[in-house]
C-alpha positions as CSV (number, residue, x, y, z in Angstrom):
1,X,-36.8,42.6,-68.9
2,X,-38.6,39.9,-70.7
3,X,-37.7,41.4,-74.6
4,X,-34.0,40.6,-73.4
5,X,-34.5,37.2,-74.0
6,X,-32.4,36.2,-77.4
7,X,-34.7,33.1,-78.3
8,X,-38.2,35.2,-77.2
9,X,-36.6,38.0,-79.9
10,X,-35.8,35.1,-82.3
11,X,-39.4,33.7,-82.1
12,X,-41.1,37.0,-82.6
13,X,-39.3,37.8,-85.4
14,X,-40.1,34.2,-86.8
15,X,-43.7,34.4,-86.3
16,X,-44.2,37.8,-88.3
17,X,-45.3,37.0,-92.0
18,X,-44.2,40.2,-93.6
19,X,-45.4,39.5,-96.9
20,X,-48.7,39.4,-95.8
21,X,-48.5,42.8,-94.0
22,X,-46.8,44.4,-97.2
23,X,-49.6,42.7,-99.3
24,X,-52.6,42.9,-97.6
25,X,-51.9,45.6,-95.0
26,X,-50.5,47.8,-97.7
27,X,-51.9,46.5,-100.6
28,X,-48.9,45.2,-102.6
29,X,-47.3,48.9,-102.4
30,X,-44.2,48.6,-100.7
31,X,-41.2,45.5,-100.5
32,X,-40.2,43.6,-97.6
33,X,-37.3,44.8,-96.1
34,X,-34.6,43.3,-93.5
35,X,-33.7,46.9,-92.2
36,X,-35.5,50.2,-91.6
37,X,-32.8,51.8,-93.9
38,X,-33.4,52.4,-97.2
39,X,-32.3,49.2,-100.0
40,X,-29.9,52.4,-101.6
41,X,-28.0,52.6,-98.3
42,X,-24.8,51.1,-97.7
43,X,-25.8,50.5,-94.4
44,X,-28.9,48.3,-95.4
45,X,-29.1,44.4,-94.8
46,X,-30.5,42.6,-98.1
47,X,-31.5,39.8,-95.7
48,X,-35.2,39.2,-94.7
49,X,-36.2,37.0,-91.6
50,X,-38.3,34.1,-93.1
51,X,-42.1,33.7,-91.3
52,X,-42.2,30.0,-89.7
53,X,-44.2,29.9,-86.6
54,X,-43.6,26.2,-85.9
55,X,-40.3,27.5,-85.3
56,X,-41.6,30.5,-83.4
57,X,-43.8,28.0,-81.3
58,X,-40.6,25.3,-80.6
59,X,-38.5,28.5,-79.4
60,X,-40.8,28.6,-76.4
């Protein structure tokens, strides 16, 4: 399967500008996150993957 590619994962998750979806998709109401768990849990990962699609593109 295709999506078990490491670098096609990588480049995917380089080449999605979540600031712009939280800002213009959701209209400033919400905060990037780096996990689908909540920012209270201790379970949650304070790191968000940064949007660079030249990177995305090189991956290729």
């Amino acid at each position: 399967m295709v999506l078990y590619d490491v670098r096609l994962q990588k480049a995917v998750s380089l080449a999605i500008d979540r600031h712009f979806i939280v800002n213009e998709l959701y209209y400033g109401y919400g905060e990037v996150m780096g996990s689908i768990l909540s920012p209270a849990s201790p379970f949650s990962v304070p790191m968000v993957p940064e949007y660079n699609p030249e990177e995305a593109y090189a991956l290729d």
